[in-house]
PyMOL commands that place a pseudoatom at each C-alpha (Angstrom):
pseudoatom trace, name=CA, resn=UNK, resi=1, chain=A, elem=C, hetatm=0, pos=[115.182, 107.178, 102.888]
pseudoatom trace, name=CA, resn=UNK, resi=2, chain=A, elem=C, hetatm=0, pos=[113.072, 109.878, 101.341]
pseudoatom trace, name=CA, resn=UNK, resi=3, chain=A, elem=C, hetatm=0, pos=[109.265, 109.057, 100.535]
pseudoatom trace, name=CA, resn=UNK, resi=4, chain=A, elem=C, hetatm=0, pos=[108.607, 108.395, 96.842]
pseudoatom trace, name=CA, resn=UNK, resi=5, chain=A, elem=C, hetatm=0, pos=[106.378, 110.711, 95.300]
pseudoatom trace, name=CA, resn=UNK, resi=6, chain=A, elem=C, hetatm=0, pos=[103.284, 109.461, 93.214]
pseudoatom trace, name=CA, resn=UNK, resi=7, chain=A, elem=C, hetatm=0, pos=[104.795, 109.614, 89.975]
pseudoatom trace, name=CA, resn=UNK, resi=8, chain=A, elem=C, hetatm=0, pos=[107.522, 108.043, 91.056]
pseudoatom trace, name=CA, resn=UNK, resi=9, chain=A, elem=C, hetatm=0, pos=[106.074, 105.301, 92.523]
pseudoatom trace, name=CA, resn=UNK, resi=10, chain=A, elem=C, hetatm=0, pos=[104.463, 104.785, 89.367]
pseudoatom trace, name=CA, resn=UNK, resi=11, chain=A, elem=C, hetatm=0, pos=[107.810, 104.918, 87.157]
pseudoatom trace, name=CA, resn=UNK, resi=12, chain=A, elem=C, hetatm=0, pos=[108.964, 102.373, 90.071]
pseudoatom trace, name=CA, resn=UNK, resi=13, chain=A, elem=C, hetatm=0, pos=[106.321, 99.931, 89.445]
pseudoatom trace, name=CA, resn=UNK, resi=14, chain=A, elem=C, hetatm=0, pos=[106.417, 100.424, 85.551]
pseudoatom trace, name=CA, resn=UNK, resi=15, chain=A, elem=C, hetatm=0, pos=[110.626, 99.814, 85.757]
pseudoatom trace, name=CA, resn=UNK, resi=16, chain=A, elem=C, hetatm=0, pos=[109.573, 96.576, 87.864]
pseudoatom trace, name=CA, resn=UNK, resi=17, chain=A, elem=C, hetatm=0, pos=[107.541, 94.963, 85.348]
pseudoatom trace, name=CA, resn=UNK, resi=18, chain=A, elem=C, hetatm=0, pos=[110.033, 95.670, 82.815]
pseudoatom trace, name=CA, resn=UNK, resi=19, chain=A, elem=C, hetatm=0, pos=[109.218, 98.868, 80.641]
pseudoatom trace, name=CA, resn=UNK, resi=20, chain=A, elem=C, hetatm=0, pos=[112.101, 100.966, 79.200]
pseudoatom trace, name=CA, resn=UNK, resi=21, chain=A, elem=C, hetatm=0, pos=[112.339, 104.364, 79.584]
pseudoatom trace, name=CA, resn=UNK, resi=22, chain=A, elem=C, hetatm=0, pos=[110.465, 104.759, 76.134]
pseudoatom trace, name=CA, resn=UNK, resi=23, chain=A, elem=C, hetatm=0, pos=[107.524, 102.821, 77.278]
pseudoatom trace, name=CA, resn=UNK, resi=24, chain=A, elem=C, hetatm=0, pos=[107.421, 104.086, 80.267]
pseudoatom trace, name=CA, resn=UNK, resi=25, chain=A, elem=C, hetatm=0, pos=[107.246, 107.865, 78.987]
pseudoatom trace, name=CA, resn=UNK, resi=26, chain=A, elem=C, hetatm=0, pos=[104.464, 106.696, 76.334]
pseudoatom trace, name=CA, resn=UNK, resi=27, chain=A, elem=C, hetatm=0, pos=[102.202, 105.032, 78.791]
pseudoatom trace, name=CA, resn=UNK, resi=28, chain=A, elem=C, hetatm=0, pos=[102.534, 107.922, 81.100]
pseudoatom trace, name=CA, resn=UNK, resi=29, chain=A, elem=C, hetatm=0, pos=[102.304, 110.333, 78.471]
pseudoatom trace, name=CA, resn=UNK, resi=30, chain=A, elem=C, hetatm=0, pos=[105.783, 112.161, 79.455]
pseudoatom trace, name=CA, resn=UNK, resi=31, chain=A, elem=C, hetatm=0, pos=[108.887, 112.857, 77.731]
pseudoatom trace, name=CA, resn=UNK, resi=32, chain=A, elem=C, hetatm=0, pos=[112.049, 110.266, 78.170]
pseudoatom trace, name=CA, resn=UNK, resi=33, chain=A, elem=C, hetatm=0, pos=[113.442, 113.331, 79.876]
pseudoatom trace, name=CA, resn=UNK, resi=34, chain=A, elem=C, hetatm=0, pos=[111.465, 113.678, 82.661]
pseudoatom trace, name=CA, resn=UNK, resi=35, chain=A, elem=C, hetatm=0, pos=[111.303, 109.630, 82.835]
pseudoatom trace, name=CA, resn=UNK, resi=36, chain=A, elem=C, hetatm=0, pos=[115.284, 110.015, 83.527]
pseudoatom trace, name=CA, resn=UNK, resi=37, chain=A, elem=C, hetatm=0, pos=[114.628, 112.588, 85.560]
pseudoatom trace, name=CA, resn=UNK, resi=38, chain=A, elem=C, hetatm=0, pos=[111.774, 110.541, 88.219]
pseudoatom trace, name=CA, resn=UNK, resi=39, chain=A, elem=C, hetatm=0, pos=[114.407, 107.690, 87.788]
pseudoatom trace, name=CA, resn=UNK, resi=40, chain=A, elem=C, hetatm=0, pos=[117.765, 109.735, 89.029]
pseudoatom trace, name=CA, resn=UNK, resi=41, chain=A, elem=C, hetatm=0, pos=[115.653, 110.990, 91.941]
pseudoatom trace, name=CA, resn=UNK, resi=42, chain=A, elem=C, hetatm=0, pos=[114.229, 107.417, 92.680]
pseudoatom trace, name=CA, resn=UNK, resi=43, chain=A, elem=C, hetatm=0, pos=[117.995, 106.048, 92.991]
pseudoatom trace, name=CA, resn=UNK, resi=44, chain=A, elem=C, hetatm=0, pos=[118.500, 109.124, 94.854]
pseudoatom trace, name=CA, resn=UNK, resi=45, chain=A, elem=C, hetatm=0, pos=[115.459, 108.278, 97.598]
pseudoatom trace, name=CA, resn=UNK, resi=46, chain=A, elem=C, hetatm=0, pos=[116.275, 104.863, 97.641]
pseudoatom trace, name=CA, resn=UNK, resi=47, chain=A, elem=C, hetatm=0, pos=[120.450, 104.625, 98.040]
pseudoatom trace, name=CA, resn=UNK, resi=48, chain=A, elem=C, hetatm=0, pos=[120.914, 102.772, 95.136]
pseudoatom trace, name=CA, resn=UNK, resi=49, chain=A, elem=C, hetatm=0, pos=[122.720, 103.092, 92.032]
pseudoatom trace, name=CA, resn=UNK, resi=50, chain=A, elem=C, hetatm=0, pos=[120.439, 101.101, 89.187]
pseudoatom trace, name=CA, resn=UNK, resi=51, chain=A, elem=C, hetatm=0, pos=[117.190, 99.380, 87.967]
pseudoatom trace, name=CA, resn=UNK, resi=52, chain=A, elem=C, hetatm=0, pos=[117.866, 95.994, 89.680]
pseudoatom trace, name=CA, resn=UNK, resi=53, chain=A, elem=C, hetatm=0, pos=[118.499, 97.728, 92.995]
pseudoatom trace, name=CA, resn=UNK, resi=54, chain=A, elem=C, hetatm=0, pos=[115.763, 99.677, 92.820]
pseudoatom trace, name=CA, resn=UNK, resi=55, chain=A, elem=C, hetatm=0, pos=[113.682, 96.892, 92.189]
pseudoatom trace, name=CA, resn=UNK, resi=56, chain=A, elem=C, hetatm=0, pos=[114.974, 94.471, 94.602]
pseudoatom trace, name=CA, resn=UNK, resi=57, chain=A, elem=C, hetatm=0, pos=[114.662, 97.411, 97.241]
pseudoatom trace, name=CA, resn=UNK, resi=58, chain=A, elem=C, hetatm=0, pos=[110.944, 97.964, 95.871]
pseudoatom trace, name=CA, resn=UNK, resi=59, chain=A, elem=C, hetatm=0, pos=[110.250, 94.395, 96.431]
pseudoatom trace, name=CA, resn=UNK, resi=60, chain=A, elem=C, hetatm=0, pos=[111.121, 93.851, 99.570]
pseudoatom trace, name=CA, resn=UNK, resi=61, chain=A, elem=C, hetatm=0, pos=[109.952, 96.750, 101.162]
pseudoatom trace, name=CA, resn=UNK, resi=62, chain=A, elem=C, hetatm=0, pos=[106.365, 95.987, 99.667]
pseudoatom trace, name=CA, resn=UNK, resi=63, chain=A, elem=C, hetatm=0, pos=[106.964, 92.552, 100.752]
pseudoatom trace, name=CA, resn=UNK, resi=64, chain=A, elem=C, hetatm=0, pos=[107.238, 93.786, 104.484]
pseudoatom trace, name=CA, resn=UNK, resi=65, chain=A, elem=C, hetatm=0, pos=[104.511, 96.302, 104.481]
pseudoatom trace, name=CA, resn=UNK, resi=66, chain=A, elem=C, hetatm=0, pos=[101.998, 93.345, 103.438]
pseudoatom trace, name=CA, resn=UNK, resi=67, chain=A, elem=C, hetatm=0, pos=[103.502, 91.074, 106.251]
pseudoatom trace, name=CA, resn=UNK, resi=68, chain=A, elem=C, hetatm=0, pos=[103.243, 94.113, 108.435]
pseudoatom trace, name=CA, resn=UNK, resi=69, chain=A, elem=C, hetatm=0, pos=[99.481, 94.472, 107.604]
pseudoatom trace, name=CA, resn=UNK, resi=70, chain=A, elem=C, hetatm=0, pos=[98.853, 90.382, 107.582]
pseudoatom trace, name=CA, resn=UNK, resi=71, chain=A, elem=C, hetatm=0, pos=[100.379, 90.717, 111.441]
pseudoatom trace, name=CA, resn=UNK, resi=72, chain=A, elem=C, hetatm=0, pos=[97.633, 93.782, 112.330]
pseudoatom trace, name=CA, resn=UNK, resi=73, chain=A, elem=C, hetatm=0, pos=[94.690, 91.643, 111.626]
for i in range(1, 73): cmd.bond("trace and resi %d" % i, "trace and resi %d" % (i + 1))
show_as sticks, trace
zoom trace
């Protein structure tokens, strides 16, 4: 799986707490196009094929970096 890039991330988190693609272009200040466009790519990155994946994917792999980082201290 390819690394997320920073904008991505953040169209990621925004799709988690449930923003459309509308909302999530005004809050960023980008067009709906290039909110499509960060979205295709995300799917792409992660291997999956639509918001709830992406988000259950998101979840759990932020889920197991904080366990990760609970078990290093």
């Amino acid at each position: 799986m390819d690394k997320l890039t920073q904008r991505e991330t953040e169209v990621l988190k925004l799709i988690t707490m449930g923003f459309d693609n509308t909302e999530i272009s005004r809050k960023m200040y980008i067009s709906t196009h290039t909110v499509k466009a960060h979205i295709e790519h995300i799917y792409s990155k992660l291997g999956v094929h639509n918001r709830l994946q992406a988000v259950i994917k998101y979840l759990k792999q932020k889920s197991a970096r904080k366990s990760n980082q609970n078990k290093k201290m």
